[in-house]
C-alpha positions in Angstrom: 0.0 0.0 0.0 1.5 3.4 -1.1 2.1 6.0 1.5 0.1 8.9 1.4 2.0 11.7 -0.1 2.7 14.5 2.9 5.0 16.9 1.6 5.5 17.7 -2.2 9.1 18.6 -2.5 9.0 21.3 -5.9 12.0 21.9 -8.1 11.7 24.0 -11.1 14.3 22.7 -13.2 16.7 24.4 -15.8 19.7 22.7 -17.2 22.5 22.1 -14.9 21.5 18.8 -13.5 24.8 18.0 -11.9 23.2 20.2 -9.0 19.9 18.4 -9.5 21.5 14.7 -9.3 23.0 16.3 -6.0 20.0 17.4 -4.9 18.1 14.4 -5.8 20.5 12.4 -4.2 19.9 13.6 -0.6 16.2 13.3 -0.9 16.9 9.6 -1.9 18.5 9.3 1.2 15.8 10.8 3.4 14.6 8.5 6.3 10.9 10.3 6.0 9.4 8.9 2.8 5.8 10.3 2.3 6.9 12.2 0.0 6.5 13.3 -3.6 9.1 14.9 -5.8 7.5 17.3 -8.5 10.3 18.7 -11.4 8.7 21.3 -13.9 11.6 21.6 -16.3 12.4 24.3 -18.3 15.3 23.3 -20.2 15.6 23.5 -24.0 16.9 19.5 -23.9 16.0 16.0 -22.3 18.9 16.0 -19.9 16.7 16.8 -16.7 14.4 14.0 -18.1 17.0 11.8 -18.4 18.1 12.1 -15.0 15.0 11.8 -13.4 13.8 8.7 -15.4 17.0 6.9 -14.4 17.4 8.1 -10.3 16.7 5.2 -8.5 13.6 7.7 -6.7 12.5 8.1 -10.4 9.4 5.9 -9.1 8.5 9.1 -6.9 8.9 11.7 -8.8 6.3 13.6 -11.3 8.1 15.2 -14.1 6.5 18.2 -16.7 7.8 19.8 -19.5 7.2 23.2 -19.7 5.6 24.0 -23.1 7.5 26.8 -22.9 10.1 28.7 -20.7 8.7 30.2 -17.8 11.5 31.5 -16.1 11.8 32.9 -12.7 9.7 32.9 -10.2 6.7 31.4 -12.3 8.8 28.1 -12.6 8.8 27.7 -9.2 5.0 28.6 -8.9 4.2 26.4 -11.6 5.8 23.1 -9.2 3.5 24.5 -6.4 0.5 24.4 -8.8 1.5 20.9 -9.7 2.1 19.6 -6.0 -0.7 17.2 -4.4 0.6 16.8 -1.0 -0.9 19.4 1.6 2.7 20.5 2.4 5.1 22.1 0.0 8.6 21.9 0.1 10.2 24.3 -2.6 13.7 23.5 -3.3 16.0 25.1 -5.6 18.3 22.6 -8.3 21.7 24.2 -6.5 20.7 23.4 -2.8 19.9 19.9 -1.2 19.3 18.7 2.6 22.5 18.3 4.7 21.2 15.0 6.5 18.6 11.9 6.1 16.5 13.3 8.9 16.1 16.7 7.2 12.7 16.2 6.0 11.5 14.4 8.8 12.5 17.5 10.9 10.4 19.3 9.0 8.0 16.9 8.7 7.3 16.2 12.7 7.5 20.2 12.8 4.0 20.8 10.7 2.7 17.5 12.4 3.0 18.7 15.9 1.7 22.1 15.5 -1.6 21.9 13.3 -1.8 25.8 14.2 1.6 26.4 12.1 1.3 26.7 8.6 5.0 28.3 7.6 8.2 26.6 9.2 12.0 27.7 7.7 15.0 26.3 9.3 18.4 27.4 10.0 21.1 26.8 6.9 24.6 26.7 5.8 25.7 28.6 2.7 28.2 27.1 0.6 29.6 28.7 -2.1 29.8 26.6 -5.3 32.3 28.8 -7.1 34.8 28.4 -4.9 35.3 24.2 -4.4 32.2 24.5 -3.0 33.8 25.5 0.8 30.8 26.1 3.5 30.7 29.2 5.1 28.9 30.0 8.3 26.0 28.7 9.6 22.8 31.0 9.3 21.2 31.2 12.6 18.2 33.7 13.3 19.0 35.5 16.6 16.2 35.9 19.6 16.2 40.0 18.8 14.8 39.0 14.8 13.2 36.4 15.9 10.6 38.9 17.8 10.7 41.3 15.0 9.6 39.1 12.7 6.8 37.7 14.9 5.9 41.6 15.8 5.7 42.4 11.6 7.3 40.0 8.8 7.7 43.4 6.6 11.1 43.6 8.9 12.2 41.6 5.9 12.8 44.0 3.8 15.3 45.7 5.8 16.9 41.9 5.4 16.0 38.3 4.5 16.6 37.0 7.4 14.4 33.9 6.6 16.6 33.5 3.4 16.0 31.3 0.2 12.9 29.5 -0.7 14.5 26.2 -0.2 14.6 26.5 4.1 11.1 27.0 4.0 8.1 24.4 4.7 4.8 25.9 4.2 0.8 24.8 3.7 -0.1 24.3 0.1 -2.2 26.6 0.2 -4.4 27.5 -3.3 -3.7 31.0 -5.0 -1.0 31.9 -2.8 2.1 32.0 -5.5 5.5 34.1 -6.4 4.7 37.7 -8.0 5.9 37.4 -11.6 6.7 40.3 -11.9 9.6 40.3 -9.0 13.1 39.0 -9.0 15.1 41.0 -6.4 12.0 41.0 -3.4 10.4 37.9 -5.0 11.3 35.6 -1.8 10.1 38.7 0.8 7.3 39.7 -0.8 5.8 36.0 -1.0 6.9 35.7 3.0 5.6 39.1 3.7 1.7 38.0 2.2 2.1 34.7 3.2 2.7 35.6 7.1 -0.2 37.6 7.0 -2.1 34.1 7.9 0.7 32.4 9.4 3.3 33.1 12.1 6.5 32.2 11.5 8.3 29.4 13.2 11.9 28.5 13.5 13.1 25.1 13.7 16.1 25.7 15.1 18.5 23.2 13.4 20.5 23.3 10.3 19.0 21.4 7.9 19.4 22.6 4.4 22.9 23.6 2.2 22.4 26.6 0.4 24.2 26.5 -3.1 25.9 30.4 -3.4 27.1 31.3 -7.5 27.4 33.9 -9.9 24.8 32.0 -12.2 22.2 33.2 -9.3 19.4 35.7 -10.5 20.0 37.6 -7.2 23.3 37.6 -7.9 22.7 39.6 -10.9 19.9 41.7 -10.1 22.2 43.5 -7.2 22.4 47.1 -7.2 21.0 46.9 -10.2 18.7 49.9 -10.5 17.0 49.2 -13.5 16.0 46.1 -11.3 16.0 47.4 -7.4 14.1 50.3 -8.0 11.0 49.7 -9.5 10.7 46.6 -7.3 11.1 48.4 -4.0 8.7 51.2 -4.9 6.2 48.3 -6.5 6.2 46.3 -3.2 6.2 49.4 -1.1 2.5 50.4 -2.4 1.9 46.8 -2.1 2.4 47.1 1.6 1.4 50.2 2.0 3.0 53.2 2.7 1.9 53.2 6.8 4.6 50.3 6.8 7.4 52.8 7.3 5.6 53.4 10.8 7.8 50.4 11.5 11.4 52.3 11.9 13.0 49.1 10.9 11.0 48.9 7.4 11.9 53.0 7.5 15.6 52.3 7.7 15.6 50.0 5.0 14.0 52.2 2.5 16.3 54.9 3.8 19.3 52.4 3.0 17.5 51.8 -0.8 17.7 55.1 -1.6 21.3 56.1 -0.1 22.7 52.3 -1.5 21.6 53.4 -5.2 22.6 56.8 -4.7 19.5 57.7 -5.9 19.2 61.5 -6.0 16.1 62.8 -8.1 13.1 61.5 -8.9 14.4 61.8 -12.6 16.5 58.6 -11.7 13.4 56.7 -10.6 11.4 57.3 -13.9 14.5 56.4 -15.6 14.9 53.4 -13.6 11.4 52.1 -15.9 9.3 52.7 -12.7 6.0 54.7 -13.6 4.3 54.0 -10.4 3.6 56.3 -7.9 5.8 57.4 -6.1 4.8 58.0 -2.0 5.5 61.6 -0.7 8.1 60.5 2.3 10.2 58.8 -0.4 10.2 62.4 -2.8 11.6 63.6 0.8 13.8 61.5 2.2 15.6 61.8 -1.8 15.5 65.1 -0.7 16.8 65.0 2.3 19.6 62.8 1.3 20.8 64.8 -1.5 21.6 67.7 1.1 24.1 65.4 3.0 27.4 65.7 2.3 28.2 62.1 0.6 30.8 61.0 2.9 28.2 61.8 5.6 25.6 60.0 4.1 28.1 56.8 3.9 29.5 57.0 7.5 27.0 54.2 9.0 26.6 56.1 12.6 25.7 60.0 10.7 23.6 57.8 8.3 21.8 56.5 11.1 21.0 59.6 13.0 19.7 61.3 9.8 17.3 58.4 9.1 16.0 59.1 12.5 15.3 62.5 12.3 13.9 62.8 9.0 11.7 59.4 10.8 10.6 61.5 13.4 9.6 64.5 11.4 7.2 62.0 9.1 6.3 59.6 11.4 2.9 61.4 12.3 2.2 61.5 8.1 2.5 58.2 8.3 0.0 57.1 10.2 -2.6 58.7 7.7 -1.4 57.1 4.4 
């Protein structure tokens, strides 16, 4: 009698299926085994077929062929929309699950609290362009832990859940990666996802995080063509109240300084037509009368963004 499937583990697929063997690998080796394993490929060849027709878990997993290429993120939403187990476990080709009692860590997590629909665990990056060395462990500290309980949008200031692939969450129907994002995609989906879910650390490390230059992240940075229109798109998302939270404030303070963005002129030029909120016309503003060595000394940086907080903080409050 088959085992009912519990968790669907997702990987959209492109190409470079040394990465997925590795990934596919570990999951072979997991001790939990209700489990599926759904690959939407969108690779111009049969190689990720081929792999996954000869694994020896090729008798688990469901393979599709993308008619055509979806890219990222809607690759990855497109393995959600394929998943039949009530949990999803999205995992990305270059990562893979340290030990054979990762799943089942996550597993006995969403089994014991019913409540819980949204679990990420600690991680270790390990950076594939370099011999594939490990580098520290990524723990989430008691301080963050609170903020993030207190108001997920903290996670703009930083990721500190990180990449999809440390994340367990409820399949739950329409829920899905914006499209249209590539730098925020990750936050914003945490962000609207934790609006019916608190998030809860399972506080081992339980998933290596593959680091290389091939990543989109990698290069989407500081690229304002890509940065600004998304940070402006998910700030009306949000809501511009948000920046009541000092810690969202600061990081939209830090978006404009990092891209040394100085007019509004650069926004429109950036290809973002949206509107643009009145605190963000002023903190431009405000920047661009700082000296720039000022502006990049952290500790003056600092004090600035709290003053020009506390002059719009009342604003704020009424949109």
């Amino acid at each position: 009698m088959e085992e009912e499937v519990f968790i669907s583990i997702c990987i959209p697929a492109f190409k470079r299926v040394s990465f997925l063997k590795r990934l596919l690998d570990s999951i072979e080796h997991q001790t939990y085994r209700q489990f599926e394993v759904v690959v939407t490929d969108d690779s111009p060849d049969n190689e990720v077929w081929d792999l996954c027709r000869s694994h020896p878990i090729s008798g688990v997993i469901r393979y599709f062929k993308n008619e055509k290429t979806l890219g990222t993120p809607e690759n990855w939403n497109e393995s959600m929309r394929r998943a039949g187990g009530g949990w999803i476990k999205l995992m990305h080709d270059d990562d893979w699950f340290l030990n054979p009692e990762a799943l089942k860590v996550f597993a006995t997590a969403a089994a014991q609290i019913p409540a819980g629909h949204f679990f990420f665990s600690e991680y270790t990056n390990v950076f594939l362009d370099n011999g594939g060395n490990p580098g520290a462990k990524v723990q989430l500290t008691r301080k963050w832990q609170k903020k993030l309980e207190r108001d997920p949008k903290t996670l703009l200031s930083s990721n500190r859940i990180g990449p999809p692939s440390v994340v367990l969450h409820k399949n739950i129907p329409g829920i899905f990666y914006d499209s249209s994002l590539k730098w925020l995609v990750d936050v914003d989906f945490y962000i609207r996802y934790l609006q019916i879910s608190k998030p809860r650390l399972i506080a081992e490390t339980l998933i290596a995080v593959g680091l290389g230059e091939e990543q989109v992240t990698k290069q989407v940075f500081r690229n304002p063509r890509v940065e600004i229109p998304e940070n402006l798109y998910v700030l009306n998302k949000i809501g511009v109240q948000s920046l009541q939270n000092i810690t969202v404030y600061d990081a939209y303070w830090r978006f404009v300084r990092n891209l040394k963005i100085r007019s509004v002129h650069q926004i429109r030029e950036s290809g973002y037509q949206g509107p643009i909120p009145a605190v963000i016309e002023s903190m431009i503003r405000f920047q661009f009368s700082i000296p720039k060595a000022v502006l990049k000394t952290g500790i003056f940086s600092k004090f600035f963004m709290t003053v020009h907080y506390a002059i719009h903080y009342a604003k704020l409050s009424r949109g």
